[in-house]
C-alpha positions in Angstrom: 0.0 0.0 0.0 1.0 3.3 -0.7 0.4 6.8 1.4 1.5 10.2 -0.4 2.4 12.2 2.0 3.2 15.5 1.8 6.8 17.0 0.8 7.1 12.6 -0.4 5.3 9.6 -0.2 5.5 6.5 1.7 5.1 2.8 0.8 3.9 0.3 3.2 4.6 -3.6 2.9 2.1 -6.2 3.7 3.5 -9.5 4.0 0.7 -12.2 2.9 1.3 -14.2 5.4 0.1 -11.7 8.1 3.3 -10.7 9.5 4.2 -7.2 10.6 3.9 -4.8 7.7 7.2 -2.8 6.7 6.9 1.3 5.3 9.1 2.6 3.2 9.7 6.5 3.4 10.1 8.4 0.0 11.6 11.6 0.1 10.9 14.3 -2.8 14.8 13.6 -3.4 14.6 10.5 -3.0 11.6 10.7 -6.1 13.9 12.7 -8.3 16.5 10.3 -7.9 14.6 7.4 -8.9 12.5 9.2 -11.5 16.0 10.6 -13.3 17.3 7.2 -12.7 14.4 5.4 -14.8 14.9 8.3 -17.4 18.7 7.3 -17.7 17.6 3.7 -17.9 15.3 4.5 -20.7 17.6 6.8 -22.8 20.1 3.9 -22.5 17.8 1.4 -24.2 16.9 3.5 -26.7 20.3 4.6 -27.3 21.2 1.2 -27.1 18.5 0.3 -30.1 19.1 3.4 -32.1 23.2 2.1 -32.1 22.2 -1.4 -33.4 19.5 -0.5 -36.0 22.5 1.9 -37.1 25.0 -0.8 -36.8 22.5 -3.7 -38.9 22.2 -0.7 -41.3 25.6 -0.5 -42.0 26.4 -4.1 -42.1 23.6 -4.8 -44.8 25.4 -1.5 -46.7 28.9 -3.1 -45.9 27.4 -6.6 -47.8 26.1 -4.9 -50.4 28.9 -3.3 -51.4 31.2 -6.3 -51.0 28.5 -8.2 -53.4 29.7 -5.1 -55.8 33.5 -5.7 -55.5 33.2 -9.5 -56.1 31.5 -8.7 -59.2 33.2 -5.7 -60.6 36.5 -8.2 -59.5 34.5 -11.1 -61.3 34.3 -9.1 -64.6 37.9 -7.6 -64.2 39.2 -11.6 -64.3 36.9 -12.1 -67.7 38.5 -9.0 -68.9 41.8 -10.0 -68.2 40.9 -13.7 -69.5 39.6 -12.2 -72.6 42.8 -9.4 -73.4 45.0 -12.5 -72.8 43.3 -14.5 -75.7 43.5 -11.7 -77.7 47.0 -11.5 -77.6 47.7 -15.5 -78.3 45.4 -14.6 -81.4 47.2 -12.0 -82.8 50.9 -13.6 -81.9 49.9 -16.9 -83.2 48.7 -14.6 -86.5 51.8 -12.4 -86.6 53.7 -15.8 -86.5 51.4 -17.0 -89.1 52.1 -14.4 -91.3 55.5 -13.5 -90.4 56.4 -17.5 -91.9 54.5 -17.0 -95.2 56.0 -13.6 -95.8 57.8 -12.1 -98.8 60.1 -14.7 -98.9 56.8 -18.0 -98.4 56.9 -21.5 -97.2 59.5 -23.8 -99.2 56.9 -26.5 -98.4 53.8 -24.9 -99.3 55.1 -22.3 -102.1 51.0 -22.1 -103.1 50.0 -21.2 -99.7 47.6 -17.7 -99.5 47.2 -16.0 -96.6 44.4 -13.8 -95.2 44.8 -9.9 -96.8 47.1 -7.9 -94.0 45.6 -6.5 -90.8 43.0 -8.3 -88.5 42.1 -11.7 -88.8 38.8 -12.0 -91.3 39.6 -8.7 -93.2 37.1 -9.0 -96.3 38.9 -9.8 -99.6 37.5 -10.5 -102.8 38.5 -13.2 -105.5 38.5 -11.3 -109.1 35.7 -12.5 -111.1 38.3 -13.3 -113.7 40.7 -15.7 -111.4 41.5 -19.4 -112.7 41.5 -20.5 -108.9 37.4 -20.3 -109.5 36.0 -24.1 -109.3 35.4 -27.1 -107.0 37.6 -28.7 -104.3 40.6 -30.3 -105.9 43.5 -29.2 -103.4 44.5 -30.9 -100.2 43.4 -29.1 -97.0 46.3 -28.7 -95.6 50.5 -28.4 -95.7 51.0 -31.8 -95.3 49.4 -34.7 -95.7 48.7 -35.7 -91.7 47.4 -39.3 -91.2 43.6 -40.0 -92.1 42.9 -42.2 -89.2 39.1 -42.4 -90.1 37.3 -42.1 -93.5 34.0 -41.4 -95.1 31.6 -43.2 -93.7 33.0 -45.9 -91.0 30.7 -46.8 -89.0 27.3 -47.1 -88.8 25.7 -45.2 -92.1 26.3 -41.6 -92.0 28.6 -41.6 -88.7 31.1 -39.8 -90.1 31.1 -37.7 -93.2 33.9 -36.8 -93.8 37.6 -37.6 -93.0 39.8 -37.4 -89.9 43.4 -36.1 -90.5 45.7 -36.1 -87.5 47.8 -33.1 -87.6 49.6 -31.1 -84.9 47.8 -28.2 -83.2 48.1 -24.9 -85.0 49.0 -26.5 -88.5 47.8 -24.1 -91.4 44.2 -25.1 -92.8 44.2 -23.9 -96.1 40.7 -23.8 -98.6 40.3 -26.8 -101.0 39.2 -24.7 -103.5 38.0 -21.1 -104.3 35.0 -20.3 -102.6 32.8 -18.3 -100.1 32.6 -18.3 -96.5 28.9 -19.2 -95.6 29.3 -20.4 -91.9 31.9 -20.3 -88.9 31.1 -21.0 -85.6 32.2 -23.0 -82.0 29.8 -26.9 -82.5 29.9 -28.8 -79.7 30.9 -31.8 -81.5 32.6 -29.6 -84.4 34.5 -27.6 -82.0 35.8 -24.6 -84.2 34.2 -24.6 -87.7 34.4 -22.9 -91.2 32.2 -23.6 -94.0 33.1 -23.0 -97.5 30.6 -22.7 -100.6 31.9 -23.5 -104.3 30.9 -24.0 -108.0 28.7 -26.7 -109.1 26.6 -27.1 -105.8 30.0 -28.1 -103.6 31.0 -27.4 -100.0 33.7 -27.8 -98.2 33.8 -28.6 -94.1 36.9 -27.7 -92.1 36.1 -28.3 -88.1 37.9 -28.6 -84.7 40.0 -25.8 -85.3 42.1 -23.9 -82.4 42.0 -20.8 -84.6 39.5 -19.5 -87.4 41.1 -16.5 -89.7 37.8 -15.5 -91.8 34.5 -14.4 -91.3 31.4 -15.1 -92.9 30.7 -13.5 -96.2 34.4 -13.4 -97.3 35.3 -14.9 -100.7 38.4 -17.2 -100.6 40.8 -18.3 -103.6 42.7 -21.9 -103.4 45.6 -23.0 -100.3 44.5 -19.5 -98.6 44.9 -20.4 -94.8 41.6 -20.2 -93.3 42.6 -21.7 -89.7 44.7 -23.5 -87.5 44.3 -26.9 -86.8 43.2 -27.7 -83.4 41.4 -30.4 -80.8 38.0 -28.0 -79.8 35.1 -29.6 -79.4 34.2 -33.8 -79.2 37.9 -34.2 -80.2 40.7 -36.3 -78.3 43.5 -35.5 -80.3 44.6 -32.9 -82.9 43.4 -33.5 -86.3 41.4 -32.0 -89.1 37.9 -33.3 -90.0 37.3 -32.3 -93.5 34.0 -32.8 -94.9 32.8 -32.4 -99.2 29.5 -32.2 -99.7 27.9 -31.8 -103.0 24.0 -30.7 -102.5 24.1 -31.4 -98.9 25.1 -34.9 -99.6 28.8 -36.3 -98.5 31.4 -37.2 -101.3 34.5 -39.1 -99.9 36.8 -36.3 -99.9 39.7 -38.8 -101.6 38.0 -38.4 -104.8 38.6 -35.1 -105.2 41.5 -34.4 -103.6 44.5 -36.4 -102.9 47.3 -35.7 -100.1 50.8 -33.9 -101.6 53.1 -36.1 -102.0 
């Protein structure tokens, strides 16, 4: 029970149990005291709430911006990946080009290369160029090893042959033609396809390397890419396809390796 007294107030204890009853004097400083107390113990709390609400606040701002680094660092890595790549491209062309130059390959003296400048610069064959035709040249510098030929297999398993070669050996055009597709197959790997005369094309795939683009015309033994092992591939090789209105011709009828 409580009794406000005058100047204060006094609190009196009952015990349940019937004992004698206790008072407890309250003086107007001793009110102030516990009042300003209470006050602190309040402005603490909140205080105490206002610094984590602050604190969860900048955590969730310190995550965000660490989810923004790891990407910005994520793309900075493909970048880097990328400028890399770039480089091997244009050393293993400046290599390319720097062995066929004025002086050409003793081995391949008919050997074209792309026009100067970046891989795929657009060139034209002149409308009055004997190299116009079918495929009649071997694909590449040397003859390789055909380790699988048309058709072995079950029926149309394999098109075309299989010529193991060393990685980055010069592809070079069977015969004068057009680029109508290039492209990264999963079973091709690396492809180019050529168009020619008379309803032929030509298929060069699993190339490391492709040095044209589509819509550039081609003349005979121009290097169109590097040999490689990219896509369902165990080993270097070529596979080079002829295919005469969409259907396969065994490639060793129209061309033969040098010899």
């Amino acid at each position: 029970m409580t009794e406000q007294r005058r100047g204060g107030i006094t609190v009196q204890l009952l015990p349940r149990d019937g004992g004698t009853s206790r008072s407890l004097e309250l003086s107007p400083l001793h009110l102030r005291l516990l009042l300003g107390g209470l006050a602190v113990t309040i402005l603490v709390a909140l205080l105490m709430v206002g610094s984590w609400w602050f604190l969860a606040r900048e955590a969730a701002q310190g995550w965000r911006l660490q989810t923004l680094v790891d990407s910005l660092e994520e793309e900075r890595t493909q970048v880097l990946a990328l400028a890399r790549r770039m480089e091997q491209v244009e050393e293993k062309y400046e290599h390319l080009r720097a062995l066929f130059g004025p002086g050409g390959d003793p081995l391949a003296p008919d050997l074209w290369l792309p026009p100067s400048g970046l891989p795929g610069a657009r060139g034209q064959v002149p409308e009055t160029s004997p190299d116009r035709g079918i495929p009649r040249s071997w694909p590449l510098t040397e003859p390789g090893f055909v380790t699988q030929p048309l058709g072995e297999g079950e029926v149309g398993d394999h098109p075309g042959l299989d010529i193991a070669i060393p990685t980055d050996s010069y592809v070079r055009a069977a015969g004068p033609g057009r680029v109508v597709r290039t492209g990264d197959d999963p079973i091709y790997g690396l492809f180019v396809v050529l168009e020619h005369e008379e309803g032929f094309q030509t298929v060069y795939a699993h190339a490391s390397l492709i040095l044209v683009e589509r819509g550039r015309t081609v003349r005979t033994n121009e290097v169109i890419a590097l040999t490689g092992s990219t896509g369902r591939s165990t080993a270097p090789h070529l596979h080079f396809e002829v295919l005469r209105d969409g259907d396969p011709v065994d490639p060793l009828t129209m061309v033969q390796p040098p010899g």
